[in-house]
N, C-alpha and C positions, 0 to 999 in steps of 0.2 A: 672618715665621713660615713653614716648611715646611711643605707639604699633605700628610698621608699619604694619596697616591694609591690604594695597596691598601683602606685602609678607605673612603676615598669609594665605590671599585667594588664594596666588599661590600652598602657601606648603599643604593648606588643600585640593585645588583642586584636585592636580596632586596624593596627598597620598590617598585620596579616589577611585582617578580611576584606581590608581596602582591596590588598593588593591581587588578592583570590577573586573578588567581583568584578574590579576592571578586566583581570583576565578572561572570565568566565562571558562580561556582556559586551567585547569589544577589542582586547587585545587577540583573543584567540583564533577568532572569526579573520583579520588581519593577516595574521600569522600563516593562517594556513590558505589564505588568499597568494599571498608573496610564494609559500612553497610551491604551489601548484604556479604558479606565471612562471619558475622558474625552469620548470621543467623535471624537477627531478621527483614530481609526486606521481608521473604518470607510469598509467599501467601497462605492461607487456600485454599479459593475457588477463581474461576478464574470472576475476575468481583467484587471483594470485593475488599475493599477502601484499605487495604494494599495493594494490588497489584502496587499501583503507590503511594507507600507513600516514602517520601524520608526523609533522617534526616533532624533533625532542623542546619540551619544554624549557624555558628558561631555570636556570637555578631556583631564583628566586619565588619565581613563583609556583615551581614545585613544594618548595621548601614552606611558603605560605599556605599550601591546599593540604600538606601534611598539618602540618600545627594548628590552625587557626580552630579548628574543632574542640581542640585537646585544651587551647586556653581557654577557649568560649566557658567550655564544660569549667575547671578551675576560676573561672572568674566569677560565675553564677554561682557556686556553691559555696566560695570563697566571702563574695558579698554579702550575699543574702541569706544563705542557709547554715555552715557552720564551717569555724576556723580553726588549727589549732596552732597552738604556743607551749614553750617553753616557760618554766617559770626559771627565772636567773638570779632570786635574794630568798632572805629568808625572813623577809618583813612578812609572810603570811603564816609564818609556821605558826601553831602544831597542825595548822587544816592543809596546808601544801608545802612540799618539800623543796628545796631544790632541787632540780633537775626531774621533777616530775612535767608530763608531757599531758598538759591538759584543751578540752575541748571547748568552745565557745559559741552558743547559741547567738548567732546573728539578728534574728527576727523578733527575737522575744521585745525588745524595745522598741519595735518597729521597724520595716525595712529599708535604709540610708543609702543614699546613695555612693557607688565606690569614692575614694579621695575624698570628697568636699565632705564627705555623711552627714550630708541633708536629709532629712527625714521627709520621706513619698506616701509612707503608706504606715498611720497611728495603727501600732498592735494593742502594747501595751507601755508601763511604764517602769524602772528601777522602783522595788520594792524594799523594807526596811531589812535587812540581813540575807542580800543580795550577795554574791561574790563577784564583781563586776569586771569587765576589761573597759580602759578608757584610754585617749591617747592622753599625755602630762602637760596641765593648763598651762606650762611656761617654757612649752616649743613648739605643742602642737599635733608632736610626731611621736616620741618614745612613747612604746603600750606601759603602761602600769595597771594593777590588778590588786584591787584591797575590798572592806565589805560598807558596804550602802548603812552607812547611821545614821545620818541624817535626810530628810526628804523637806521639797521646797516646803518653806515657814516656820520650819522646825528651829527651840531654841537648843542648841547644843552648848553643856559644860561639861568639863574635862578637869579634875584637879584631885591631888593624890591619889592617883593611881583609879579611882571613881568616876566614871561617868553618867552625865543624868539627860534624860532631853524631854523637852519641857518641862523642868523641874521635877519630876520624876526621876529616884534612882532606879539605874537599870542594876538588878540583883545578879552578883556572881554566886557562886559556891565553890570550894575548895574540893581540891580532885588529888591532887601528889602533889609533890616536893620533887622537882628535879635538877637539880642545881647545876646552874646558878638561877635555874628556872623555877617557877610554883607556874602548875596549870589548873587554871580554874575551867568554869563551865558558866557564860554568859548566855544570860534571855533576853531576846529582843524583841520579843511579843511570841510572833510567829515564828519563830528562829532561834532554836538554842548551837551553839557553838563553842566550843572551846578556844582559850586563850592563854598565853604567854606573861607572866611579869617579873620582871627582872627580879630577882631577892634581893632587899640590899642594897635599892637605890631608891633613895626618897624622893616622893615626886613622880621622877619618870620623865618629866619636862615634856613641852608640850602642852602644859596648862592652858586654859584659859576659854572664853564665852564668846559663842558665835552664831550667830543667823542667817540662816539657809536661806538664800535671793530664791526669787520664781525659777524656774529652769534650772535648778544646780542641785548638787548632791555633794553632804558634807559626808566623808569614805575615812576609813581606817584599818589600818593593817592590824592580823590576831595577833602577832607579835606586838604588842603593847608600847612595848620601850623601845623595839627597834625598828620602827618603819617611819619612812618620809610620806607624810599623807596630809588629809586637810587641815590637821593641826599649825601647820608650816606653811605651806602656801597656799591655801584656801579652798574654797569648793570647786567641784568639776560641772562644769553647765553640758550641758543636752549635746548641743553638738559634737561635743568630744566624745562622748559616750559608745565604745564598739558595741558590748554583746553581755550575757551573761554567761560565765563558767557553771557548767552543769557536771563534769566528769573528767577522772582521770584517766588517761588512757597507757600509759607507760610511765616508768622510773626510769631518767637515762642519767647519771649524775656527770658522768665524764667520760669521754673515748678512753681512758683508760680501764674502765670498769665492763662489765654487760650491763645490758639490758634487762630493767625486771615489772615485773607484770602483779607482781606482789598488791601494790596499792591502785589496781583497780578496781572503780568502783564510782560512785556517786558524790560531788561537793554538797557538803551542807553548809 
């Protein structure tokens, strides 16, 4: 079963600061009411450390005066301002690797609110050769991360290996032969990027003509012939929409291997 980590950090947030405020306007005043009726808060002499000694806190609510900052801090930054992920296929190669450790501009599309990401506050919007994070229109929850081709009203065609959108081809050029790979180098106006296509497999599958709804975004991975994207299950609407991937920040492929810092650096 999958954890959904944003709501853990909402419930553990808001449970700690509950629990820290009650204490803070109500339990403690309390607390240190019953110590003193009981007798044991009183002082000998006037200036001795009992005089200002107060009980030992509860567990729990030690435990929540510690953390609650520390999530607060992680849930704000986590939200709103930047995320990072692992990437786990190799549907985006040759622009990201597996096991590269990249970072995710939260705000750029505006800022959403945690779990439900409703959008509060219009920044901006997914732009055409974008590298986007979204959650997967057919759970919900799983992140997927491919590039913005299509934008709302956009007609998208797909067939031999060609893609056009609004009837327009979009021009590649030949870069190397690396087999079973050829990389080319795709224009998307504003956005040149390199890409994947299988040698050798006609087609590519995947084919076929589609039009981007108000609110959605028709996405594809640079690996061409191996990624699961709108070709397959359809476009991604707004709501789902995380963040924009701006940079790499580490290469970790496997606990078996190190850590490398090699492919740091900027997504395009």
């Amino acid at each position: 079963m999958d954890i959904d980590f944003p709501l853990v950090l909402v419930v553990l947030t808001f449970a700690t600061g509950l629990i820290w405020l009650a204490d803070k306007l109500f339990l403690r005043e309390r607390r240190l009411t019953a110590y003193r009726a009981s007798g044991t808060g009183d002082a000998v002499d006037e200036g001795s450390p009992a005089e200002s000694e107060e009980p030992k806190e509860p567990y729990l609510v030690d435990l929540s005066r510690s953390f609650f900052p520390v999530l607060a801090i992680v849930l704000v930054l986590r939200s709103f301002l930047v995320e990072p992920f692992q990437i786990p296929s190799g549907s985006m190669l040759p622009t990201l690797e597996v096991g590269d450790f990249i970072l995710v501009n939260k705000y750029a599309y505006g800022f959403r609110l945690p779990v439900a990401g409703t959008k509060v506050i219009p920044v901006g919007d997914p732009q055409r050769g974008d590298v986007m994070v979204f959650r997967y229109p057919e759970d919900g929850q799983t992140n997927y991360i491919k590039r913005v081709i299509g934008l709302p009203g956009d007609h998208i065609r797909y067939r031999d290996k060609q893609l056009f959108i609004n009837g327009d081809r979009v021009e590649t050029r030949f870069i190397a032969r690396l087999p079973p790979m050829e990389l080319r180098r795709e224009d998307l106006g504003e956005v040149e990027h390199d890409i994947f296509l299988t040698m050798g497999r006609s087609g590519g599958g995947g084919e076929g003509e589609w039009l981007v709804p108000e609110g959605h975004y028709f996405v594809m991975g640079d690996n061409r012939d191996n990624s699961n994207d709108s070709r397959y299950w359809g476009t991604v609407p707004d709501e789902l929409v995380v963040g924009k991937a701006f940079a790499i920040w580490m290469h970790w492929k496997s606990l078996t291997s190190l850590p490398s810092f090699d492919r740091v650096g900027g997504i395009e």
